[in-house]
C-alpha positions in Angstrom: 0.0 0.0 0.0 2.7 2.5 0.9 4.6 2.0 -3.0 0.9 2.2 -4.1 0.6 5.6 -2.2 3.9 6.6 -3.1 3.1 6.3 -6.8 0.1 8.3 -6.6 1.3 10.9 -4.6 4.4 11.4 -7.5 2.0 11.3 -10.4 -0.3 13.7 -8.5 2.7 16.1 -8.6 3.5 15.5 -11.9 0.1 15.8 -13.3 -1.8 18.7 -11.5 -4.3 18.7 -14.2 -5.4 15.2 -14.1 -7.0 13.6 -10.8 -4.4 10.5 -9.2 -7.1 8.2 -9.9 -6.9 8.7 -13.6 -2.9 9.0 -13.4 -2.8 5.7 -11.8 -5.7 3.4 -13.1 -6.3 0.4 -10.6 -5.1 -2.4 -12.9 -2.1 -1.0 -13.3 -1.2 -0.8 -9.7 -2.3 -4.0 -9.4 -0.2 -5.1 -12.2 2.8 -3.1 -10.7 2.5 -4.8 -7.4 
């Protein structure tokens, strides 16, 4: 959960624009686990 966070937290810096739970679609995080 923590990396999980962690990603989200980075691609909600680098994408302002765009919410974190488009940046970082479920599936992927699952797949990135």
């Amino acid at each position: 959960i923590a990396q999980y966070m962690a990603t989200v937290a980075r691609n909600g810096l680098r994408l302002k624009a765009v919410p974190t739970a488009k940046a970082v679609p479920q599936p992927a995080a699952k797949a990135h686990q």
